[in-house]
C-alpha positions as YAML, in Angstrom:
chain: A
units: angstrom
residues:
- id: 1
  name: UNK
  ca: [127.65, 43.86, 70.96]
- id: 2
  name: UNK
  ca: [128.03, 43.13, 67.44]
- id: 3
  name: UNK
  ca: [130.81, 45.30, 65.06]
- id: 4
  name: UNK
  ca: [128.92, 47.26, 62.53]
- id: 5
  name: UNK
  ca: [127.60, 45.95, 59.25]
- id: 6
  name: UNK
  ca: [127.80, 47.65, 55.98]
- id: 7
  name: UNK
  ca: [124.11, 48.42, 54.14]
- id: 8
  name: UNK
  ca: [120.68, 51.09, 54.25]
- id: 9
  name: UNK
  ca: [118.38, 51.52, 56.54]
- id: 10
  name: UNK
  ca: [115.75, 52.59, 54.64]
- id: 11
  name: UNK
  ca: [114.08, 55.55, 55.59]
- id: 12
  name: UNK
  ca: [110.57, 54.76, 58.24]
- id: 13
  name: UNK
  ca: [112.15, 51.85, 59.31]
- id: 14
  name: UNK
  ca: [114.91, 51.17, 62.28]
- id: 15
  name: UNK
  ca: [116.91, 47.85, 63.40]
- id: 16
  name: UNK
  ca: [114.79, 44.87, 63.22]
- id: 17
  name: UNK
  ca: [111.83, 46.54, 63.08]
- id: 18
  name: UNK
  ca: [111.94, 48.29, 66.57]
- id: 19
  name: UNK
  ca: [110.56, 51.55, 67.77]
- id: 20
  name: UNK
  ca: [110.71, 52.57, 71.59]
- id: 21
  name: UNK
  ca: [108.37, 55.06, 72.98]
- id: 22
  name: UNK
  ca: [110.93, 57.00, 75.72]
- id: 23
  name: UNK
  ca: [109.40, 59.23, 77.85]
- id: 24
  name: UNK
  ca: [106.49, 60.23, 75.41]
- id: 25
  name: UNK
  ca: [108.81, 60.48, 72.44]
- id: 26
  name: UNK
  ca: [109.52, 57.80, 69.46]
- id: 27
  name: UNK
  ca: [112.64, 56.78, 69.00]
- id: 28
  name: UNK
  ca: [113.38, 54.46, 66.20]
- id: 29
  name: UNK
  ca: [117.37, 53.08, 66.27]
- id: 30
  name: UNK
  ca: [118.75, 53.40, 62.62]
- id: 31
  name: UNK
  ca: [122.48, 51.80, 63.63]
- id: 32
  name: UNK
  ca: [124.42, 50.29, 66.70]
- id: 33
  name: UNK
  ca: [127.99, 49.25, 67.44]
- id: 34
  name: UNK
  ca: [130.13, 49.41, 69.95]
- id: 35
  name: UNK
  ca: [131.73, 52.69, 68.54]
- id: 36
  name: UNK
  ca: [128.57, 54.31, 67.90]
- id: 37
  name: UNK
  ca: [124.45, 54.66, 68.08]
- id: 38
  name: UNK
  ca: [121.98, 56.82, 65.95]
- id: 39
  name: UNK
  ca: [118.32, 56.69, 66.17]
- id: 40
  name: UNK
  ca: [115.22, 59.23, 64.38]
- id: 41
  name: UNK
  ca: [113.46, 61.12, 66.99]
- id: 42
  name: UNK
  ca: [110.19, 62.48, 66.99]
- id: 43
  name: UNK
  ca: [109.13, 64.81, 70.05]
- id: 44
  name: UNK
  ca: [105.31, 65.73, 70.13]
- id: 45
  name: UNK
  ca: [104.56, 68.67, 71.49]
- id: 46
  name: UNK
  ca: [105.18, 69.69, 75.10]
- id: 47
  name: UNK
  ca: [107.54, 66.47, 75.42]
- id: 48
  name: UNK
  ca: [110.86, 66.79, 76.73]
- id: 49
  name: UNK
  ca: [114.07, 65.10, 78.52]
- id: 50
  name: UNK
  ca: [115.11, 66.42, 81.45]
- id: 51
  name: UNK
  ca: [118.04, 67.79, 82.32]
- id: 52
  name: UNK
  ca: [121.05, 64.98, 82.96]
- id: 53
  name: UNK
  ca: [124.63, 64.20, 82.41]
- id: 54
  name: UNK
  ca: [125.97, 61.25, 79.85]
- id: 55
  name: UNK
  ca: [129.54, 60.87, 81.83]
- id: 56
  name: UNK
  ca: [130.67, 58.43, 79.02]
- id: 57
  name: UNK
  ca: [129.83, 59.88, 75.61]
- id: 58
  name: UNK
  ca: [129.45, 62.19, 73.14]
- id: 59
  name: UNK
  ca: [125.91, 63.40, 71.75]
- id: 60
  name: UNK
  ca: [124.89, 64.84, 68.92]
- id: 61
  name: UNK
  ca: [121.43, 66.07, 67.61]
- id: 62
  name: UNK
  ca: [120.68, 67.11, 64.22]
- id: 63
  name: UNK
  ca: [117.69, 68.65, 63.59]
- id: 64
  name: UNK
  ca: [115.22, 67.98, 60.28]
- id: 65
  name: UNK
  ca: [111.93, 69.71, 61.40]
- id: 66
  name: UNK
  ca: [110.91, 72.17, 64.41]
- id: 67
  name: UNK
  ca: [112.12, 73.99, 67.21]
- id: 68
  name: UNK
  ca: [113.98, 72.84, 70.20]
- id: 69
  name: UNK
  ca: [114.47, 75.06, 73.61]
- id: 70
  name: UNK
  ca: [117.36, 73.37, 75.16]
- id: 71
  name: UNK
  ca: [119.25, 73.98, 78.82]
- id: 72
  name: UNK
  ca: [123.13, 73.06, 78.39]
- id: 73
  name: UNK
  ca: [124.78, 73.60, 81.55]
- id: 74
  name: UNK
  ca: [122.20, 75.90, 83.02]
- id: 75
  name: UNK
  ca: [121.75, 78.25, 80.01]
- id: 76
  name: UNK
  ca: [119.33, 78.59, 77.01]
- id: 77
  name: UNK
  ca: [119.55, 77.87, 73.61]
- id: 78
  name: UNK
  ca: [116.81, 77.63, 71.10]
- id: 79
  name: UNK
  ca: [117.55, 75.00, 68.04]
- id: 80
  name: UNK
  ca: [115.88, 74.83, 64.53]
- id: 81
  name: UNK
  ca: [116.04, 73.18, 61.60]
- id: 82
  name: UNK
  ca: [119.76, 72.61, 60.36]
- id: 83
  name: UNK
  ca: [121.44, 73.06, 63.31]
- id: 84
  name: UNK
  ca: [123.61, 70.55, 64.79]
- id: 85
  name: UNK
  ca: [123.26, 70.44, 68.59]
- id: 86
  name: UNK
  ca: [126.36, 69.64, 69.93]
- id: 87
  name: UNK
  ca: [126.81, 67.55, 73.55]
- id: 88
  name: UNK
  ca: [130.30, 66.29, 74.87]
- id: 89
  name: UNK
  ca: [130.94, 63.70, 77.13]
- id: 90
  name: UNK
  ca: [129.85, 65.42, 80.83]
- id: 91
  name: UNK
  ca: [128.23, 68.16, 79.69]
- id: 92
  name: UNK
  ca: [124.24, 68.65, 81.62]
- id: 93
  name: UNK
  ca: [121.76, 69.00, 79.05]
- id: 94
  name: UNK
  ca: [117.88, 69.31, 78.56]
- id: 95
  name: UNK
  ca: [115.60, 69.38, 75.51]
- id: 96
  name: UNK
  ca: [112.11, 70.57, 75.12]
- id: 97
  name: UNK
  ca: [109.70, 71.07, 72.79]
- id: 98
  name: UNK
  ca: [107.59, 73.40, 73.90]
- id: 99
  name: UNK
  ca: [106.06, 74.42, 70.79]
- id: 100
  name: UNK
  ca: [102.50, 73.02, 69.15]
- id: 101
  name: UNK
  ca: [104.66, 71.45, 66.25]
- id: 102
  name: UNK
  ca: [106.46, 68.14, 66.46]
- id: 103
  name: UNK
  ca: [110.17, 68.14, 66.27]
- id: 104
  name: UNK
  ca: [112.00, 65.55, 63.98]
- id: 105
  name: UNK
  ca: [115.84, 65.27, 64.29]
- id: 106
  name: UNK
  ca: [118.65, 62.64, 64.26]
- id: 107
  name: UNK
  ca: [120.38, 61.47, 67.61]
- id: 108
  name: UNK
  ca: [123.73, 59.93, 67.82]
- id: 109
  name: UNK
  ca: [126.27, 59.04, 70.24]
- id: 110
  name: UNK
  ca: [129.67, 57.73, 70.63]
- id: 111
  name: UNK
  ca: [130.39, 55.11, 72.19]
- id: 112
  name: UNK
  ca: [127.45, 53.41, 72.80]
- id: 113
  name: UNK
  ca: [128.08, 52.41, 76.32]
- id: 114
  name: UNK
  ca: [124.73, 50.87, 77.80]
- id: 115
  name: UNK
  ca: [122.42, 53.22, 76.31]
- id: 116
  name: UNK
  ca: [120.66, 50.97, 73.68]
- id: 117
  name: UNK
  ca: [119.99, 48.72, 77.00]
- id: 118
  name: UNK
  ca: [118.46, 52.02, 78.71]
- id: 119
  name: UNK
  ca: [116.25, 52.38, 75.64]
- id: 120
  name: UNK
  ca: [114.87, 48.92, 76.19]
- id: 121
  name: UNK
  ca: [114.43, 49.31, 79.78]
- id: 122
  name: UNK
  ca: [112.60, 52.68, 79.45]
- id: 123
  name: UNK
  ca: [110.60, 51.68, 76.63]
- id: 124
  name: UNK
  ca: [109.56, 48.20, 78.50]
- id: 125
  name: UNK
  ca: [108.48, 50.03, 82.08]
- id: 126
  name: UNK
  ca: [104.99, 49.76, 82.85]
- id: 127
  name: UNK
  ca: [104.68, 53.16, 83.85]
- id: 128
  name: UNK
  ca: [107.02, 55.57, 82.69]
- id: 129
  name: UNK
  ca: [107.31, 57.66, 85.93]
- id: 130
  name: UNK
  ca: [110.38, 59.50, 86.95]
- id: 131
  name: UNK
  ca: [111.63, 57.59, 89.97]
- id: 132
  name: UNK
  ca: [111.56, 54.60, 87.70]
- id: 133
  name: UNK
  ca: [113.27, 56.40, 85.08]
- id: 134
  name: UNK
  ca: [115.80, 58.30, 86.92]
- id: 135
  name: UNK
  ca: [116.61, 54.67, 88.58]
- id: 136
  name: UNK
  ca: [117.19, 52.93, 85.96]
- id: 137
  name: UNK
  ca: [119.41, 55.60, 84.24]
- id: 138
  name: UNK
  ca: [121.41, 55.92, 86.78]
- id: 139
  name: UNK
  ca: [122.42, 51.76, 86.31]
- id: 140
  name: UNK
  ca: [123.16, 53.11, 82.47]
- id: 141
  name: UNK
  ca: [125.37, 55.74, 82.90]
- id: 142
  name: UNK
  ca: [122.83, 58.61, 82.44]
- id: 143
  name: UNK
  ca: [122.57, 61.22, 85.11]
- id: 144
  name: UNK
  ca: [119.01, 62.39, 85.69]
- id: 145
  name: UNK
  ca: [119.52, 65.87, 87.69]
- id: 146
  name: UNK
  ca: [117.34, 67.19, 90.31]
- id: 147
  name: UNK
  ca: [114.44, 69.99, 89.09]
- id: 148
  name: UNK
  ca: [115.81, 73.31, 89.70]
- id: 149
  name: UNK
  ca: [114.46, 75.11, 93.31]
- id: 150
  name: UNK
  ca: [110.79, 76.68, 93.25]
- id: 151
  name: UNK
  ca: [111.63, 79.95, 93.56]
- id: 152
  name: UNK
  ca: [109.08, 82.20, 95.85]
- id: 153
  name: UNK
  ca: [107.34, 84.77, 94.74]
- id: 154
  name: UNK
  ca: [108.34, 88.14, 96.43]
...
């Protein structure tokens, strides 16, 4: 991976032009080192990430438009505009929008590890599904977790 180089990247536009569609959502990487990766997000409604573990870095969202309901190691938190969702190293996270509004915000992590490689590899599957997905996280360093028990009704 290449050091970091000093200039803009002007706003609507990421690294050489790319933009990844992960998981429904449209990622578009704005810088990438070693040391660091940030990307723009935008989550249409009723898209999400599950919930899984990055063992090997920090995370960060900030959030420009909308309203996130997030899981962080098994409770809730609700995130809005201005807020700076916070996500160390190990810590089992999921984020939702489950509203009818799009959310914007800015991702970044630290280091970068292999997750601009994940990024391709998601964004270049055939079909998105989740085996294929958890899979190829796992050979990443992301942790996909299982779905929580059905619980019965009583």
């Amino acid at each position: 991976m290449q050091p970091m180089t000093a200039g803009i990247t002007k706003a609507g536009t990421g690294l050489d032009g790319i933009v990844w569609n992960i998981l429904g959502q449209i990622y578009v990487p704005k810088q990438v080192s070693e040391s660091s990766m940030s990307w723009h997000a935008t989550f249409p409604p009723g898209t999400f990430v599950p919930p899984h573990i990055h063992p090997t870095q920090d995370e960060f969202i900030y959030m420009l438009e909308g309203r996130f309901d997030l899981v962080l190691e098994g409770r809730e938190f609700v995130a809005t505009a201005g807020d700076l969702i916070r996500l160390p190293m190990g810590l089992s996270h999921g984020i939702f929008n489950k509203t009818d509004q799009p959310v914007k915000c800015f991702f970044w992590v630290s280091p970068t590890r292999k997750l601009y490689d994940l990024f391709w590899g998601i964004h270049s599957l055939p079909d998105q599904n989740p085996d294929a997905v958890v899979a190829l996280a796992a050979k990443h360093e992301v942790v996909f977790l299982p779905p929580p028990p059905v619980r019965e009704a009583t």
